[in-house]
N, C-alpha and C positions, 0 to 999 in steps of 0.2 A: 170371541171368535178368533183362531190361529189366524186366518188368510188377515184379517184386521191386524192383529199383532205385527204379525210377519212384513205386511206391508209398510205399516210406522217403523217399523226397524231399518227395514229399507231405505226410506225415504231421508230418512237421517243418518245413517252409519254409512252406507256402501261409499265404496270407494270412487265407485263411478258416477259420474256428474247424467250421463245418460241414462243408469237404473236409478239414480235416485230420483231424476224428474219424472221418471214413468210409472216408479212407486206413487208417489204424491198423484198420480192424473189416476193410477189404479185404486188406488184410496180413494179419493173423491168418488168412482165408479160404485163402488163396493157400496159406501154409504148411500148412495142414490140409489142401487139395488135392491138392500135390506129396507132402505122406505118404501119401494116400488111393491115389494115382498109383503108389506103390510097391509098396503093399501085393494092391493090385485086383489081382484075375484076372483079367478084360477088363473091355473098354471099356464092353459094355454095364452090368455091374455098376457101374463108377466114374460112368458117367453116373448112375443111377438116383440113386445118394448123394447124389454132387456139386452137382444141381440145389436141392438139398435143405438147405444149410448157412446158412441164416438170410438168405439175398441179401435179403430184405423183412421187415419185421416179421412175428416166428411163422411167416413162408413163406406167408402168406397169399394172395400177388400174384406170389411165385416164376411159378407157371406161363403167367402173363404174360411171360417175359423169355426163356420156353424158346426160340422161335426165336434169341435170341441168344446166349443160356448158352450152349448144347448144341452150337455150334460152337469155342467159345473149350474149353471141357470136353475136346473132341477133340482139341486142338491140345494139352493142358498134357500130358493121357495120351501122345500121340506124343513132346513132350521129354521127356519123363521116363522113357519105353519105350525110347527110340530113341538115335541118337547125336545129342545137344543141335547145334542147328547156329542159325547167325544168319539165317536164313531161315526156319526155325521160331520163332523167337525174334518177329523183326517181323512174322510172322503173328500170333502173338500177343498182340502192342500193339496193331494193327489191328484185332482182333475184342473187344478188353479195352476198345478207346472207342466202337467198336459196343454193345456190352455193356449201359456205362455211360451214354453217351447215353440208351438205352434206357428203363437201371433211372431216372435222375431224372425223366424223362416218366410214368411210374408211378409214381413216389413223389410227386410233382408235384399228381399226381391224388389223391393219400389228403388233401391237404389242405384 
């Protein structure tokens, strides 16, 4: 999975001491997703969790980022449901810097 790659790159290369700890806590996320992904029944149950696994501090401000969670959410359930394809895959790098973009503009604001 790229969003997988991309994040270990992160986590060890960037320059910054702030993306790389956020890499490493988004990695952890990731991997708890794609288990969650296996395990769920449907989508609607994997969303409900999903949203849910510390994206903000305490999930406080989660429901702030629902419009962009709740798509990338869908995308991770379809590779993981589905047969993995690189078209799924750059969707979801696509909606991971949507995402992201997002989540710092909220976290931006706790400051």
């Amino acid at each position: 999975m790229e969003l997988f790659r991309f994040l270990e790159e992160s986590a060890t290369k960037s320059e910054s001491y702030f993306q790389r700890f956020l890499a490493k806590e988004d990695l952890a996320r990731v991997k708890k997703l794609l288990e969650m992904a296996k395990t769920a029944e449907n989508i609607t149950n994997f969303l409900k969790d999903g949203i849910f696994i510390g994206w903000t501090k305490d999930d406080l401000r989660t429901h702030e980022l629902k419009p962009a969670i709740e798509p990338l959410l869908v995308k991770i359930f379809e590779f993981v449901k589905s047969e993995p394809s690189q078209e799924i895959d750059a969707q979801i790098m696509q909606l991971w810097h949507e995402f992201h973009e997002l989540r710092l503009k909220t976290l931006l604001h706790c400051l």
